[in-house]
C-alpha positions as CSV (number, residue, x, y, z in Angstrom):
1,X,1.2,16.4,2.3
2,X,3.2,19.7,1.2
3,X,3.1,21.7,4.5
4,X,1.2,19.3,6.9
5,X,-2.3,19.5,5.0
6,X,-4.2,16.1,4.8
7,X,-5.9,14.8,1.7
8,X,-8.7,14.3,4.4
9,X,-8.5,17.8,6.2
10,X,-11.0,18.2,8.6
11,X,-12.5,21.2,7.8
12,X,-16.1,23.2,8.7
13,X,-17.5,24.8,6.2
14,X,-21.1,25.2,6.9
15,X,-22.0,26.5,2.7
16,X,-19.8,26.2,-0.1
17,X,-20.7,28.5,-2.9
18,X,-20.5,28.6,-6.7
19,X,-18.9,31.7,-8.2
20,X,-22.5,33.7,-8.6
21,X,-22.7,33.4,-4.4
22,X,-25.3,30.5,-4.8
23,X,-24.9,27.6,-2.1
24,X,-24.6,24.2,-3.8
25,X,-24.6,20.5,-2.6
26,X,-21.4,18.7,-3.7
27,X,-22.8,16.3,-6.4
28,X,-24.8,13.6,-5.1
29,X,-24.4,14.1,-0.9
30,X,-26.6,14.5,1.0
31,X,-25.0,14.4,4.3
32,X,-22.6,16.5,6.3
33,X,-19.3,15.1,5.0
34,X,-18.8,18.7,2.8
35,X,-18.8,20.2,6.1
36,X,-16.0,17.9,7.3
37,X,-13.8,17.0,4.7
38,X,-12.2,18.2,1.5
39,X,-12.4,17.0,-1.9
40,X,-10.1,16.5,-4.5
41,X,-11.1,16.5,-7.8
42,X,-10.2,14.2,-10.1
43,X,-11.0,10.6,-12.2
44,X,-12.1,8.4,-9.2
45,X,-11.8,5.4,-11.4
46,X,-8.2,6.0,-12.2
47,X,-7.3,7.2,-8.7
48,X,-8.6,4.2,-7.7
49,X,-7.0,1.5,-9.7
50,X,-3.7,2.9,-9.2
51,X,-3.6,2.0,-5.3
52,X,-2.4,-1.4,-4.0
53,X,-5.0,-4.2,-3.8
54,X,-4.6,-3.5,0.0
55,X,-5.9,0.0,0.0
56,X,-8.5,-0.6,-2.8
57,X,-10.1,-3.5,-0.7
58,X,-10.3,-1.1,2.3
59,X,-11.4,1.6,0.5
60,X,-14.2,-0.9,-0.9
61,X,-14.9,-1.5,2.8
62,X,-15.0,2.0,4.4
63,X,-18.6,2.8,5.6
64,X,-18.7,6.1,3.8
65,X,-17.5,6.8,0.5
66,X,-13.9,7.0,0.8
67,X,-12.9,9.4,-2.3
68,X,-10.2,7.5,-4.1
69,X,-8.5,10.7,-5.2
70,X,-7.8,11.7,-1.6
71,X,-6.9,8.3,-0.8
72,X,-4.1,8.8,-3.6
73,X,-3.0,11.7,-2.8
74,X,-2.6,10.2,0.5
75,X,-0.8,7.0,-0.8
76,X,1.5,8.8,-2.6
77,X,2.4,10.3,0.5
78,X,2.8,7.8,2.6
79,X,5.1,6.3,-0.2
80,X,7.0,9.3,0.6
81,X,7.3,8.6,4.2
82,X,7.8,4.8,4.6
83,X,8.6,3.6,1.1
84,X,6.3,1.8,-1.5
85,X,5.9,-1.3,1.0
86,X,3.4,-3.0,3.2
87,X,4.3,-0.3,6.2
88,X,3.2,2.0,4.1
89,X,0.0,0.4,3.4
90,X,-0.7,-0.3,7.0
91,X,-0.1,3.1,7.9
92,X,-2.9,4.8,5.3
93,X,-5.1,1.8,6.5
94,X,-5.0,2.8,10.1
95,X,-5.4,6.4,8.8
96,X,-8.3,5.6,6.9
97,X,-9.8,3.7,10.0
98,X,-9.4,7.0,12.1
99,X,-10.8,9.2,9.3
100,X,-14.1,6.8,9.1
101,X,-14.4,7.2,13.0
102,X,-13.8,10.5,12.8
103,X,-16.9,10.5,10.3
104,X,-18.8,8.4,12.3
105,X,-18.5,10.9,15.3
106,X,-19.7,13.2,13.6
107,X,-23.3,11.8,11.8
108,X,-23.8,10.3,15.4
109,X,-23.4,13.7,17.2
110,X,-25.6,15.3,14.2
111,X,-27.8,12.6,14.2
112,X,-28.0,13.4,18.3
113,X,-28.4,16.4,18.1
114,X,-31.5,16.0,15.4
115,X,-33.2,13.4,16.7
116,X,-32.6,13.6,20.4
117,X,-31.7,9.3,19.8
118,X,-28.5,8.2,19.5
119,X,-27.7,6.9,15.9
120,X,-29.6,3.8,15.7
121,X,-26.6,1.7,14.5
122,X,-24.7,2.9,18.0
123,X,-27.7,2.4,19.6
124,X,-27.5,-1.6,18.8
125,X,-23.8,-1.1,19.6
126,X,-23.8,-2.3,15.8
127,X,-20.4,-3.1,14.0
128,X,-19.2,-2.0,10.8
129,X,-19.5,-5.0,8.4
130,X,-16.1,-6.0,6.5
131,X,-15.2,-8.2,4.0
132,X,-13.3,-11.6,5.3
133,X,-12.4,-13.7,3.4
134,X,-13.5,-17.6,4.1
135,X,-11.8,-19.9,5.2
136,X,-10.3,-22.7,2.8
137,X,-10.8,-26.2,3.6
């Protein structure tokens, strides 16, 4: 990113506002990610089916919506850095993997701080369910 921003800058911004002053929920959520993260606008469908197969199947993974625009503006990046190769891919995925913990933190601390519980997932020390593949015969 131009000037070390992050397609995925964490951010805290309690309210966003619409131009009359109004506070408005970011389409459908519901949670706190619009108080954590920025998000790029765009055609999520087309962001999406431009990434390798790699990045799509871990972006179909992620425990939280992963924003497919972000995660190109983030591939195209990392294209930058290390080349259009599997080192490149690698590198967004263990970027993605810290950005989900780094979600995770935060609805568990919220959820904490709500509830006085810890998140009931971390609670029954829980993992995040991913896709393997099985095993051929």
């Amino acid at each position: 990113m131009e000037g070390g921003m992050s397609a995925y800058q964490f951010t805290h911004h309690p309210h966003r506002s619409n131009s009359e002053g109004q506070i408005t929920p970011p389409s459908n959520e519901r949670t706190l990610r619009h108080e954590i993260w920025h998000r790029h606008t765009g055609d999520e469908w087309s962001a999406f089916e431009q990434l390798p197969p790699s990045i799509r199947q871990r972006l179909r993974e992620h425990a939280y919506d992963a924003w497919s625009v972000n995660a190109l503006i983030l591939w195209r990046h990392y294209k930058r850095v290390h080349g259009p190769n599997r080192r490149a891919e690698r590198a967004l995925i263990r970027y993605l993997d810290y950005c989900e913990r780094l979600e995770r933190d935060a609805f568990a601390t919220r959820y904490h701080n709500s509830y006085g519980t810890p998140l009931p997932h971390d609670a029954a020390v829980a993992s995040i369910l991913r896709y393997t593949a099985p095993a051929t015969p």
